[in-house]
ZADO-1210 file (C-alpha; in nm, 4 decimals, padded with zeros to 6 digits):
<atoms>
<atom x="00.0000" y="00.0000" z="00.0000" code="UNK" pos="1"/>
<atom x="00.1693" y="00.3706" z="-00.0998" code="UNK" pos="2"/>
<atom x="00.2181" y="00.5918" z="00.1501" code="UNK" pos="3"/>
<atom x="-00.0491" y="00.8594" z="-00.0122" code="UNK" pos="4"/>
<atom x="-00.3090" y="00.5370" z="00.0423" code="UNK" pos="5"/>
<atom x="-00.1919" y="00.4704" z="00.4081" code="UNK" pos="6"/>
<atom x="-00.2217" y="00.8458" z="00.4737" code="UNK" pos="7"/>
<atom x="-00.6175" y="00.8729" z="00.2815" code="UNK" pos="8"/>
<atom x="-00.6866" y="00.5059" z="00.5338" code="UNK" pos="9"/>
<atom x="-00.5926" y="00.6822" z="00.8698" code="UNK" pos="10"/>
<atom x="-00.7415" y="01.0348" z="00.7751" code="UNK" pos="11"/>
<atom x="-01.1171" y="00.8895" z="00.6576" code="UNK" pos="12"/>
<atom x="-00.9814" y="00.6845" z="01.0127" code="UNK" pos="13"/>
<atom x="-00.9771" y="00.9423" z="01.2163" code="UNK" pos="14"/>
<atom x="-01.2280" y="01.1546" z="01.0822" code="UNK" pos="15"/>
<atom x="-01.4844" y="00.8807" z="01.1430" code="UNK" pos="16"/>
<atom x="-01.3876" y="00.8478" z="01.5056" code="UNK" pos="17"/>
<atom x="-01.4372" y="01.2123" z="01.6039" code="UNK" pos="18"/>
<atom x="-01.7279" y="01.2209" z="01.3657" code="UNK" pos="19"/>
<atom x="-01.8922" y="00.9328" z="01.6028" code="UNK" pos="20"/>
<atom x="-01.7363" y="01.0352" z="01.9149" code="UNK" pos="21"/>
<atom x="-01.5089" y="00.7399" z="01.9626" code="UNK" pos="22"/>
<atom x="-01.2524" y="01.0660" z="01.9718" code="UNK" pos="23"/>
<atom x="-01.4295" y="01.3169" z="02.2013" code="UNK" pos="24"/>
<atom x="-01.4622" y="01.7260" z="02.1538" code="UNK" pos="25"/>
<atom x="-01.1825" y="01.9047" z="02.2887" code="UNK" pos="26"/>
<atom x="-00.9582" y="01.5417" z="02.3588" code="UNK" pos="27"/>
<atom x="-00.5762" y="01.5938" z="02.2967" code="UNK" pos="28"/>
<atom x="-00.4199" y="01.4035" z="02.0497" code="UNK" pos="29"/>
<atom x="-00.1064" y="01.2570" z="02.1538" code="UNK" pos="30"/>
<atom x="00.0885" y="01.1245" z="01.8815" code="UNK" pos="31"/>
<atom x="00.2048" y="00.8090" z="02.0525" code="UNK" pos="32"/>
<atom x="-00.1340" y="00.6480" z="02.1121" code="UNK" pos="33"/>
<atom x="-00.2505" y="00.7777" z="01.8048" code="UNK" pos="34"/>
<atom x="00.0183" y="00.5680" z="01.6311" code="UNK" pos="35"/>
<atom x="-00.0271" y="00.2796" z="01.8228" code="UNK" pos="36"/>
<atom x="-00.4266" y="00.3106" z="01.8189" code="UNK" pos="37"/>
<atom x="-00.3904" y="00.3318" z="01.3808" code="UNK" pos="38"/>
<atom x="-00.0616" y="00.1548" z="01.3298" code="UNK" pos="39"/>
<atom x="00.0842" y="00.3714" z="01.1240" code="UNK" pos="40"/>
<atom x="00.4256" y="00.5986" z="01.1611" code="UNK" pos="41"/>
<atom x="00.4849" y="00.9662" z="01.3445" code="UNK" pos="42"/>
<atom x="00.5416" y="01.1622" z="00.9958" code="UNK" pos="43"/>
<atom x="00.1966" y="00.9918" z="00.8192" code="UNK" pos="44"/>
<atom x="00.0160" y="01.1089" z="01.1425" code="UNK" pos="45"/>
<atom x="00.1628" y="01.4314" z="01.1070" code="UNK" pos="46"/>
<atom x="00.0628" y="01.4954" z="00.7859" code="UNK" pos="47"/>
<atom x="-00.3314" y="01.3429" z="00.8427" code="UNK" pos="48"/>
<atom x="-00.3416" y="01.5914" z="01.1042" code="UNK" pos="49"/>
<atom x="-00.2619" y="01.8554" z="00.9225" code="UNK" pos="50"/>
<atom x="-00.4822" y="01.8139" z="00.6958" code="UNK" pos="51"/>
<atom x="-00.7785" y="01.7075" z="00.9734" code="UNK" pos="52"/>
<atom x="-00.6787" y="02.0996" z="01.0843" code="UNK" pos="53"/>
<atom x="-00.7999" y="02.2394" z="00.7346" code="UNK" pos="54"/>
<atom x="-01.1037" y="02.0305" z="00.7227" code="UNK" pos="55"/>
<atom x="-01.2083" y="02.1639" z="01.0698" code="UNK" pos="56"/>
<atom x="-01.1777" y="01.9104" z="01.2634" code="UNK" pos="57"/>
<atom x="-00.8261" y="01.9198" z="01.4941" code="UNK" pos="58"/>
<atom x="-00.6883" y="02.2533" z="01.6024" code="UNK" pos="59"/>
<atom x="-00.3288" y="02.3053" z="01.7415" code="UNK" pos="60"/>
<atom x="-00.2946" y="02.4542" z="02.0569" code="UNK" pos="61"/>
<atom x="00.0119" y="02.6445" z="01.9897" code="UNK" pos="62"/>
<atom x="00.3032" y="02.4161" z="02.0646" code="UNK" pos="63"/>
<atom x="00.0501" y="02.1883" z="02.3233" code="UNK" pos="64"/>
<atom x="00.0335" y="01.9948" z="01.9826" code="UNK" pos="65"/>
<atom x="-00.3577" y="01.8292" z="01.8313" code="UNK" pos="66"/>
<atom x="-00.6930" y="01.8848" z="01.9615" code="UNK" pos="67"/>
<atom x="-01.0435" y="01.7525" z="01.8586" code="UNK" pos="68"/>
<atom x="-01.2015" y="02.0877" z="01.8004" code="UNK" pos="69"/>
<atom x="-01.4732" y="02.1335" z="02.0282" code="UNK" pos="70"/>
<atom x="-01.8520" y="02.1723" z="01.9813" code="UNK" pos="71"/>
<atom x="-02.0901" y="02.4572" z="02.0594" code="UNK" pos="72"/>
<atom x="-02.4575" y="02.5996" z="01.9830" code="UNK" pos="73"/>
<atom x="-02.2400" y="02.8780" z="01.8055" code="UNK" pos="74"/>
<atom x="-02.0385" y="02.6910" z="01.5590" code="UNK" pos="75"/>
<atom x="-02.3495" y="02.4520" z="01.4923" code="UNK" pos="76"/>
<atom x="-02.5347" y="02.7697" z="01.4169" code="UNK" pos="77"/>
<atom x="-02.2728" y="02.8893" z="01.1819" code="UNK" pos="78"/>
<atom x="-02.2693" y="02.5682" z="01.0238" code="UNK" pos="79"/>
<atom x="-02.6480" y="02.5214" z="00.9317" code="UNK" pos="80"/>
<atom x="-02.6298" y="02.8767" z="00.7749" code="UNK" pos="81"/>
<atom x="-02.3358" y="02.8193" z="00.5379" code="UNK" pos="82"/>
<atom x="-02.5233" y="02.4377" z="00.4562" code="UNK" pos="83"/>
<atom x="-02.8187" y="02.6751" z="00.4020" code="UNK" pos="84"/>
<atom x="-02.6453" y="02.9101" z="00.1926" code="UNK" pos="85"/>
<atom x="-02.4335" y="02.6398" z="-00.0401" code="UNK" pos="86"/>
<atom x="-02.7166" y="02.3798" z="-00.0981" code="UNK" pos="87"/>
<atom x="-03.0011" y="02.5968" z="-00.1699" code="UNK" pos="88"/>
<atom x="-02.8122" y="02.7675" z="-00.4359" code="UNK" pos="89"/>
<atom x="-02.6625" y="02.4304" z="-00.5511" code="UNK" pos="90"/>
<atom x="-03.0085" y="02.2507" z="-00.5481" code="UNK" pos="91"/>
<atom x="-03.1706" y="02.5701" z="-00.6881" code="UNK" pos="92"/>
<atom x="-02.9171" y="02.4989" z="-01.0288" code="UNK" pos="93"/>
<atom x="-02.9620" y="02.1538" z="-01.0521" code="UNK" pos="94"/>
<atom x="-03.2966" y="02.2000" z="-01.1325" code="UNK" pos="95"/>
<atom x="-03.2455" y="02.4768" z="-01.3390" code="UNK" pos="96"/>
<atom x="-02.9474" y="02.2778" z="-01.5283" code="UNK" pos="97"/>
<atom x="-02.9816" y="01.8939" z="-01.4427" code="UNK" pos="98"/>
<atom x="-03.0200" y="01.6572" z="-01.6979" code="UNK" pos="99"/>
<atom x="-03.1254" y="01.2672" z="-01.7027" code="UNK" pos="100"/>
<atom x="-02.8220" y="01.1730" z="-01.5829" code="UNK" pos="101"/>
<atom x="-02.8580" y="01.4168" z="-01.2771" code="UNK" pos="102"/>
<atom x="-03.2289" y="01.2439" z="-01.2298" code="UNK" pos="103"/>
<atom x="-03.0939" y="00.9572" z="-01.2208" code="UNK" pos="104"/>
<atom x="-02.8160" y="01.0462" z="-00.9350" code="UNK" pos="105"/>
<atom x="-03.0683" y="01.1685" z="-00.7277" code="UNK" pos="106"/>
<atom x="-03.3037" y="00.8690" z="-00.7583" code="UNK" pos="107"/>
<atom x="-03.0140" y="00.6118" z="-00.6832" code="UNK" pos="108"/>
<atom x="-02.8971" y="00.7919" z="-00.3867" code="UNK" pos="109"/>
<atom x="-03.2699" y="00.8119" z="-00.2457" code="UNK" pos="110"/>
<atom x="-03.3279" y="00.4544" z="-00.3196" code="UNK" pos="111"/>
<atom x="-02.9924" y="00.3749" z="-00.1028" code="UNK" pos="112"/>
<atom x="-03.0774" y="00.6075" z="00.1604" code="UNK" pos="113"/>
<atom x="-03.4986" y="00.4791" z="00.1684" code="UNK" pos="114"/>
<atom x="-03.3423" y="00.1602" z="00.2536" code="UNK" pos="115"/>
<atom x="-03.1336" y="00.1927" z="00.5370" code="UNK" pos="116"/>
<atom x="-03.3468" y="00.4085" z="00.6985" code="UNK" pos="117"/>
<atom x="-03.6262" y="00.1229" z="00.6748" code="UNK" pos="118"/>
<atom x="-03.3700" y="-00.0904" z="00.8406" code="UNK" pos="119"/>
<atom x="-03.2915" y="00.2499" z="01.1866" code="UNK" pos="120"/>
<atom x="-03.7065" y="00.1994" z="01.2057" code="UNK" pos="121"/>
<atom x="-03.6661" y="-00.1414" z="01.3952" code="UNK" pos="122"/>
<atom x="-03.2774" y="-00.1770" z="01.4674" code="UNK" pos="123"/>
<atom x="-02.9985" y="00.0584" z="01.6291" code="UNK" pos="124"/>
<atom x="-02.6447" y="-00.0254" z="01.5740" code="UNK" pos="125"/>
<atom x="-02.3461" y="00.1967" z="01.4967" code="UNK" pos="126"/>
<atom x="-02.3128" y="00.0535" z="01.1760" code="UNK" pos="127"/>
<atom x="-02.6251" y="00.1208" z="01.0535" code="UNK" pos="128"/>
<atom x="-02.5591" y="00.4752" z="01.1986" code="UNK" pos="129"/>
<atom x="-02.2466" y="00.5295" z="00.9713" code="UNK" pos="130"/>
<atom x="-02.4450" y="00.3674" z="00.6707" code="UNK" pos="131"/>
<atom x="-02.7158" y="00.6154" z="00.7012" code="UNK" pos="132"/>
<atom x="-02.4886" y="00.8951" z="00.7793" code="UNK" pos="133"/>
<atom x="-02.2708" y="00.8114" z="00.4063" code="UNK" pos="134"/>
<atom x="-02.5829" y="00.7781" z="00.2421" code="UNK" pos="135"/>
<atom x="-02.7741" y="01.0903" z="00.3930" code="UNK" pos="136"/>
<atom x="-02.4653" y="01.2852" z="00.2271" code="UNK" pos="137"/>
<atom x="-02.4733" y="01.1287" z="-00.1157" code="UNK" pos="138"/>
<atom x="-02.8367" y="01.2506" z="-00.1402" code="UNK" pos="139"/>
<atom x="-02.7907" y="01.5390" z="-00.0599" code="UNK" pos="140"/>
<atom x="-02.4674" y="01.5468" z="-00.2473" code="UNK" pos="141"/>
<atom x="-02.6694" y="01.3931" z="-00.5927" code="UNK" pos="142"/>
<atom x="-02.9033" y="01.6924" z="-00.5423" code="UNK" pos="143"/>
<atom x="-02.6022" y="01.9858" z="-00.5887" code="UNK" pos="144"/>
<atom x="-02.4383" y="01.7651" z="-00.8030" code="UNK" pos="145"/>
<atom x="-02.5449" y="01.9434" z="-01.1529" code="UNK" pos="146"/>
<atom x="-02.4642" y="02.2741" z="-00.9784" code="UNK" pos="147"/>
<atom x="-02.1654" y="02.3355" z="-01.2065" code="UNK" pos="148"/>
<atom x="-01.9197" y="02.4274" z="-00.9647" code="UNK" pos="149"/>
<atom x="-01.6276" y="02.1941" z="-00.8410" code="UNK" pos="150"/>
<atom x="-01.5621" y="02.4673" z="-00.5988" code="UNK" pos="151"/>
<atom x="-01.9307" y="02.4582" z="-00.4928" code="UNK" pos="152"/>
<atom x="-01.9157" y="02.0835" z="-00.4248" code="UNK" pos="153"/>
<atom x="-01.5653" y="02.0546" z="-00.2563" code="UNK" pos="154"/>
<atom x="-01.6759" y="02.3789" z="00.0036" code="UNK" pos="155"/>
<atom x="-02.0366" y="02.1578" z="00.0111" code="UNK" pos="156"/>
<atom x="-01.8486" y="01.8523" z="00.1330" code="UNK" pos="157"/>
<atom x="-01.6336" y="01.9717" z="00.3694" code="UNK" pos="158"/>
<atom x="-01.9154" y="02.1583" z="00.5487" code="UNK" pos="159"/>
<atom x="-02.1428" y="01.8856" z="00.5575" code="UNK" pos="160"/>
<atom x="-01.8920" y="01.6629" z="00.7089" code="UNK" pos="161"/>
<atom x="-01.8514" y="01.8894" z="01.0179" code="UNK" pos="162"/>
<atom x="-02.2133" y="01.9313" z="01.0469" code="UNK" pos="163"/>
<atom x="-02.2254" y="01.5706" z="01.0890" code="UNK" pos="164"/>
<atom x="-02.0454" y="01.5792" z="01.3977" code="UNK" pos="165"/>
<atom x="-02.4062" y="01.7686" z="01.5102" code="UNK" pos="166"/>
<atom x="-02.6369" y="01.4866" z="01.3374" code="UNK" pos="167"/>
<atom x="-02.4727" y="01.2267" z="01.5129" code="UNK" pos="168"/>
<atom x="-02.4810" y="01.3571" z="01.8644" code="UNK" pos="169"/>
<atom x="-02.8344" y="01.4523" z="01.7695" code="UNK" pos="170"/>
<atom x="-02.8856" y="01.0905" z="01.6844" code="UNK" pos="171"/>
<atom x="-02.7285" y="00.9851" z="02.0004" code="UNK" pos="172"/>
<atom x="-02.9794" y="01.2378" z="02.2000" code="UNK" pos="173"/>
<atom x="-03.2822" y="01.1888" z="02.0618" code="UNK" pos="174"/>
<atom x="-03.2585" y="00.8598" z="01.8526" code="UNK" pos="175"/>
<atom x="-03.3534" y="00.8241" z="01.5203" code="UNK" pos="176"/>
<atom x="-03.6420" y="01.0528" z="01.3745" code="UNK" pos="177"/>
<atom x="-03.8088" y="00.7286" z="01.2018" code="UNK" pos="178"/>
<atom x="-04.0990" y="00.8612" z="00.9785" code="UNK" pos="179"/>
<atom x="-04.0582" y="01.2281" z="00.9939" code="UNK" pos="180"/>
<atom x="-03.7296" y="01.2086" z="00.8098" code="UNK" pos="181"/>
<atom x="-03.8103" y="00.9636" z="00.5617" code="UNK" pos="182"/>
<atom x="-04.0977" y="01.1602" z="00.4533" code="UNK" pos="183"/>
<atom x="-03.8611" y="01.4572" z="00.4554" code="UNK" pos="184"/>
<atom x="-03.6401" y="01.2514" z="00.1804" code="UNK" pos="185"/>
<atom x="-03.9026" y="01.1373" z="-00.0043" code="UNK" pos="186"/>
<atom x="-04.0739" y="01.4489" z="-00.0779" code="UNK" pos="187"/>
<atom x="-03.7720" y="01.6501" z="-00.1421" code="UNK" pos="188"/>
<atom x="-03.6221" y="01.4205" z="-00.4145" code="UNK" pos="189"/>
<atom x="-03.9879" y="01.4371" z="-00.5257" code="UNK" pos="190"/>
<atom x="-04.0461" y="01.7893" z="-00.5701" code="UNK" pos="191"/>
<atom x="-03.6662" y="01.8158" z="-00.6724" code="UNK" pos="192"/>
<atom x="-03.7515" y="01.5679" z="-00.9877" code="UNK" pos="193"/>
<atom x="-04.0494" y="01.7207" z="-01.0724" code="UNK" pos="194"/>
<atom x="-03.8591" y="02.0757" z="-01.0423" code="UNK" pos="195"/>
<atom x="-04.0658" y="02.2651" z="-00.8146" code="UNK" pos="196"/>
<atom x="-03.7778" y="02.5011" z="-00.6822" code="UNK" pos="197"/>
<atom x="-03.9813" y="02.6763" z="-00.4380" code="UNK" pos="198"/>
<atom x="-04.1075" y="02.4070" z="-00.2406" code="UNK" pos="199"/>
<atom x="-03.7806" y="02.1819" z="-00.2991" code="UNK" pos="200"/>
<atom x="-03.5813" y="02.5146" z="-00.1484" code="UNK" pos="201"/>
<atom x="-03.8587" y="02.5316" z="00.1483" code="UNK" pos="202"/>
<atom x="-03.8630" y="02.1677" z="00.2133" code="UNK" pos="203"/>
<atom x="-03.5264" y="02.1794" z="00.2167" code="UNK" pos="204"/>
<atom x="-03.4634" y="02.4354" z="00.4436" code="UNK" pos="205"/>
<atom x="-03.6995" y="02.2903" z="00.7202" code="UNK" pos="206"/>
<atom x="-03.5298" y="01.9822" z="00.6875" code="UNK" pos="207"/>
<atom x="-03.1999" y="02.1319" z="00.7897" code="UNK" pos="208"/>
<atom x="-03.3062" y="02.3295" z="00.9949" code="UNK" pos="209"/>
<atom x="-03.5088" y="02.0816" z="01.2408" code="UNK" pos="210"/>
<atom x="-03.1447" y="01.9473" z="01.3603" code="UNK" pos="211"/>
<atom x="-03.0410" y="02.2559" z="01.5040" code="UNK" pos="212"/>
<atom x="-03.3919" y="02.3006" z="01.6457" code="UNK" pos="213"/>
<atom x="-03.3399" y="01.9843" z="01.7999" code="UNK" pos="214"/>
<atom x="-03.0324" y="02.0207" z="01.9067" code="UNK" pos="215"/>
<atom x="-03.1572" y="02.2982" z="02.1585" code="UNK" pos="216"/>
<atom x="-03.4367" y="02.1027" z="02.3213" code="UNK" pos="217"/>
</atoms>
């Protein structure tokens, strides 16, 4: 395995593990047991690190070395409002722009994400949690995905993936939202395909919207 692949391993890795709080908020990162936890070498750490800082995930604490970033009402605020801002505009010219091949994006990823939430109804596992969580971001990734922008979609990605830090501690709190969110799906790759941009851009924005809400009760 090349280094570059050993390096892509431990950072997806890592991310996962503060992303379902096997790595907590605001935990130090000591190189050592990180090496020995991932089995892989000082420098490769190093560098995933680094790169875990530009995602938003780690900060360093001046020469204290690696920190899980923390969480806070603020920064989940500030989240939701640049999701808001980059997938409304995204979904908005998709379905100004998308073609069949866009239609059929979005249908596959709802059909994958249908199913495994039919599965959270009667079962609760962290594997099932992880499943829905990839799938939840293809579909909504498949729905900005005719946007036009590679810029668009890389700033998309990297701010869903820290607002999934939120979903999954939401998860965690209040348990799955069974039937509410799968009608939430449904109907907004619905009125997405048909191309109903204001409801699509309404629906959509209550559906993101309801974590934070949730996240205060």
């Amino acid at each position: 395995m090349s280094s570059s692949t050993v390096a892509e391993t431990v950072y997806n890795e890592i991310r996962d593990d503060i992303l379902y709080g096997e790595l907590q908020p605001g935990v130090k990162l000591k190189l050592e047991a990180l090496r020995e936890r991932y089995s892989v070498g000082v420098n490769t750490l190093r560098e995933v690190l680094n790169r875990l800082v530009a995602s938003g995930f780690v900060f360093v604490e001046g020469q204290k070395g690696f920190r899980v970033v923390e969480t806070s009402p603020s920064n989940f605020k500030e989240l939701t409002a640049m999701r808001l801002l980059l997938e409304r505009d995204g979904l908005s010219a998709s379905m100004k722009d998308g073609d069949v091949e866009w239609e059929a994006r979005v249908a596959a990823a709802h059909h994958k994400l249908a199913a495994i939430e039919k599965k959270m109804m009667v079962e609760d596992s962290r594997e099932l949690t992880v499943r829905w969580s990839q799938y939840d971001r293809e579909f909504h990734q498949a729905l900005i995905s005719a946007c036009g922008s590679d810029l668009h979609l890389r700033l998309h990605r990297e701010i869903f993936d820290q607002f999934r830090r939120y979903v999954v501690i939401e998860l965690k709190t209040h348990g799955f939202r069974g039937q509410e969110i799968i009608d939430e799906h449904r109907v907004l790759c619905e009125l997405a395909l048909a191309r109903d941009a204001d409801a699509a851009i309404a629906r959509l924005t209550d559906h993101i919207e309801t974590y934070r809400h949730r996240s205060q009760d």
